[in-house]
Every structure is written in C-alpha cells, then in structure tokens.
Residue, then its C-alpha position, 0 to 999 in steps of 0.5 A: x500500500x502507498x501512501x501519495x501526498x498530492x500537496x505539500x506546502x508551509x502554510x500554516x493556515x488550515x483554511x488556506x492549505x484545504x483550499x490548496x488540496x482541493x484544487x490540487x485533487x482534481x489533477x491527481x484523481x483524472x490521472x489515476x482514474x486514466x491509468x497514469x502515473x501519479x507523483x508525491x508532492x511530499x517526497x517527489x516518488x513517482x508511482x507507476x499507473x495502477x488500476x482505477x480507483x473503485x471507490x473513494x472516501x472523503x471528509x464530511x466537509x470536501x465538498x470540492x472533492x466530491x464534486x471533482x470526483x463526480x465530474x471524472x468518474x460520475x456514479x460509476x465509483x462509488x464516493x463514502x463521507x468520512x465522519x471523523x467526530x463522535x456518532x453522537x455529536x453527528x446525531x444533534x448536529x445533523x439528524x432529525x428531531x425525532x432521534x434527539x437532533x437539531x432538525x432543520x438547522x439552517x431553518x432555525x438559524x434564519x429564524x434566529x436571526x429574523x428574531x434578533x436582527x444579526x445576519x445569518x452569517x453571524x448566527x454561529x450557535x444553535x437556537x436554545x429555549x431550555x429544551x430537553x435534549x435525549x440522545x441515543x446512548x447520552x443522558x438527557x440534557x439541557x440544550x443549552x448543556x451544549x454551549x456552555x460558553x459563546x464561541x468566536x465567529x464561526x461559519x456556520x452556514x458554509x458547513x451546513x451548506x459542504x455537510x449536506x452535498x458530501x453527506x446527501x450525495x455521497x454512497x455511503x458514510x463511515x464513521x471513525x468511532x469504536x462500535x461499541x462505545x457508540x452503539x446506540x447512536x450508531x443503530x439510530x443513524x443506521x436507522x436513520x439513512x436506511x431511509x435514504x438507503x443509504x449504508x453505514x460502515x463503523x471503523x474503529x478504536x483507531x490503533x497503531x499499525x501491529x508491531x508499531x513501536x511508541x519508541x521507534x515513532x519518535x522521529x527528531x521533529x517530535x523529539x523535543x515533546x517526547x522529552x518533555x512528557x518523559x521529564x514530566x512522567x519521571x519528576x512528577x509520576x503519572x496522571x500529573x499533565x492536564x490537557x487543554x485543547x478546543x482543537x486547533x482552529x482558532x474560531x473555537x476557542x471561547x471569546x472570553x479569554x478570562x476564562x481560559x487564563x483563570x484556569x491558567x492563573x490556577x495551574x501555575x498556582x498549584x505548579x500543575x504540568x499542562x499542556x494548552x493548544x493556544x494557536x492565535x488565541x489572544x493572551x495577556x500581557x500580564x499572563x504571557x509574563x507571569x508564565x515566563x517567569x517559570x518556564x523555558x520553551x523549546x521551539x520546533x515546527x509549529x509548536x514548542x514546549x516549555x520547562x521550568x528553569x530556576x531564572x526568569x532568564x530571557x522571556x521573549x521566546x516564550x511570548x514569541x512562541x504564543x502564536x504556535x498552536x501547542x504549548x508544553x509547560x512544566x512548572x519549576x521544582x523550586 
C-alpha cells in the first residue's frame, strides 16, 4: 500500500492549505482514474499507473472533492463521507428531531436571526429555549448543556451548506468511532439513512499499525515533546499533565479569554504540568509574563514546549512562541 501526498506546502493556515488540496485533487484523481502515473508532492516518488480507483472516501466537509470526483468518474465509483467526530455529536448536529437532533438547522438559524436582527452569517450557535435534549446512548440534557460558553465567529452556514452535498450525495458514510462505545447512536443513524438507503460502515478504536513501536515513532521533529512528557512522567509520576485543547482552529476557542487564563492563573498556582493548544488565541500581557517567569520553551515546527528553569532568564521566546498552536509547560521544582 502507498501512501501519495498530492500537496505539500508551509502554510500554516488550515483554511488556506484545504483550499490548496482541493484544487490540487482534481489533477491527481483524472490521472489515476486514466491509468497514469501519479507523483508525491511530499517526497517527489513517482508511482507507476495502477488500476482505477473503485471507490473513494472523503471528509464530511470536501465538498470540492466530491464534486471533482463526480465530474471524472460520475456514479460509476462509488464516493463514502468520512465522519471523523463522535456518532453522537453527528446525531444533534445533523439528524432529525425525532432521534434527539437539531432538525432543520439552517431553518432555525434564519429564524434566529429574523428574531434578533444579526445576519445569518453571524448566527454561529444553535437556537436554545431550555429544551430537553435525549440522545441515543447520552443522558438527557439541557440544550443549552451544549454551549456552555459563546464561541468566536464561526461559519456556520458554509458547513451546513459542504455537510449536506458530501453527506446527501455521497454512497455511503463511515464513521471513525469504536462500535461499541457508540452503539446506540450508531443503530439510530443506521436507522436513520436506511431511509435514504443509504449504508453505514463503523471503523474503529483507531490503533497503531501491529508491531508499531511508541519508541521507534519518535522521529527528531517530535523529539523535543517526547522529552518533555518523559521529564514530566519521571519528576512528577503519572496522571500529573492536564490537557487543554478546543482543537486547533482558532474560531473555537471561547471569546472570553478570562476564562481560559483563570484556569491558567490556577495551574501555575498549584505548579500543575499542562499542556494548552493556544494557536492565535489572544493572551495577556500580564499572563504571557507571569508564565515566563517559570518556564523555558523549546521551539520546533509549529509548536514548542516549555520547562521550568530556576531564572526568569530571557522571556521573549516564550511570548514569541504564543502564536504556535501547542504549548508544553512544566512548572519549576523550586
């Protein structure tokens, strides 16, 4: 089995580089459905022509790649959605009332915004009226249990408008979540598209590949992180880092940074190991430098981790390096 890379790029714009791949795949897919031969862009190994592609899987929300493999190959391949999130989540976003989901979410979200004015294109969260929410498998909530806190801007209408043409034209969906730790919202969307006759496959736990050594992984981009969390794991044992992320897009980090930096503010108190993705999200000045007091980083890539040092030393790697997604911080022993 090959592995093929058909853009390669530094930008470190998510949006940006999805957009490159998307223009870029309908070159590459011609070339394979035609029989041709097909190079990396990574690492420039050309592969020699093979058989045509018999199916093809794309993301939830490659719209641009459903519709270029649409044009090359129309229905004779067949095209499966990849939902790379949680059944249930899947199930409140998209599905209908009657399974515990939303419904018709671009209808409400224009009716919340005639009620209140915004455009719709500002209408990022779902309407919420204190309703109680009952998902397959999920204890019954508040609907409201859903947003605990307003997010950035986010473009909600875009995503429902890519969801539904990859979801309703594609063949089949498959999801990327353990059957058995979602088997009642799994049944229900089963259900659900056996309607549309429509079939859904489940993979999952995702594993290593067998054989596969945590230790031969580490190539010497990682080797920094590796080091950090082994240092952590002998000065201060096991179950000791917390983790905090709202994934690695900027637009869903919580718009209060207050919030963020009292939790902060805490583990530096208590000299708690953390790691926190913080991409562009916008610190203090005051906590960028209550931080560089404790801790050093170490730059690599996009990222860089921190440990403590006795000296304040010099702190502007440290803010330099806030821009970078994934911060590793471990607090001074002292």
């Amino acid at each position: 089995m090959g592995v093929v890379s058909i853009v390669r790029t530094t930008n470190v714009d998510a949006l940006a580089a999805v957009a490159l791949f998307a223009e870029s795949y309908l070159p590459a897919y011609k070339a394979l459905s035609d029989g041709k031969s097909i190079t990396c862009s990574t690492t420039g190994a050309a592969f020699p022509s093979i058989t045509p592609p018999v199916a093809v899987i794309v993301d939830q929300l490659g719209v641009r790649s459903l519709i270029a493999t649409r044009s090359v190959t129309g229905k004779s391949v067949p095209i499966i959605c990849c939902i790379p999130g949680g059944a249930s989540a899947f199930v409140r976003l998209w599905g209908p009332q009657s399974i515990g989901g939303i419904g018709d979410l671009r209808a409400k979200i224009q009716l919340e915004a005639d009620r209140t004015g915004r455009p719709v294109h500002e209408v990022g969260n779902e309407p919420m009226d204190g309703a109680v929410v009952r998902l397959p498998g999920i204890p019954a909530m508040y609907d409201y249990e859903f947003h605990p806190q307003k997010l950035g801007e986010f473009p909600v209408t875009r995503l429902i408008d890519a969801r539904e043409k990859t979801q309703q034209d594609s063949d089949a969906l498959l999801f990327a979540t353990p059957e058995a730790y979602e088997k009642d919202a799994l049944d229900a969307i089963r259900a659900w598209q056996s309607e549309e006759q429509k079939l859904v496959h489940v993979i999952g736990p995702l594993l290593p590949f067998v054989g596969a050594s945590s230790s031969s992984d580490v190539d010497n981009q990682n080797s920094d992180v590796a080091a950090f969390l082994d240092d952590v794991l002998h000065k201060h044992g096991k179950h000791s880092l917390v983790f905090i992320s709202f994934g690695s897009m900027f637009m869903f980090w919580p718009s209060n940074p207050g919030h963020i930096e009292e939790i902060i503010d805490a583990l530096i108190e208590k000299k708690t190991p953390f790691v926190s993705l913080v991409s562009s999200y916008p610190i203090s000045e005051d906590l960028k430098s209550s931080l560089a007091d404790f801790y050093t980083c170490i730059t690599y890539g996009r990222s860089f981790s921190g440990t403590a040092r006795e000296d304040s030393g010099d702190r502007s790697r440290l803010i330099d390096a806030m821009g970078s997604p994934t911060v590793y911080f471990e607090p001074s022993s002292s």
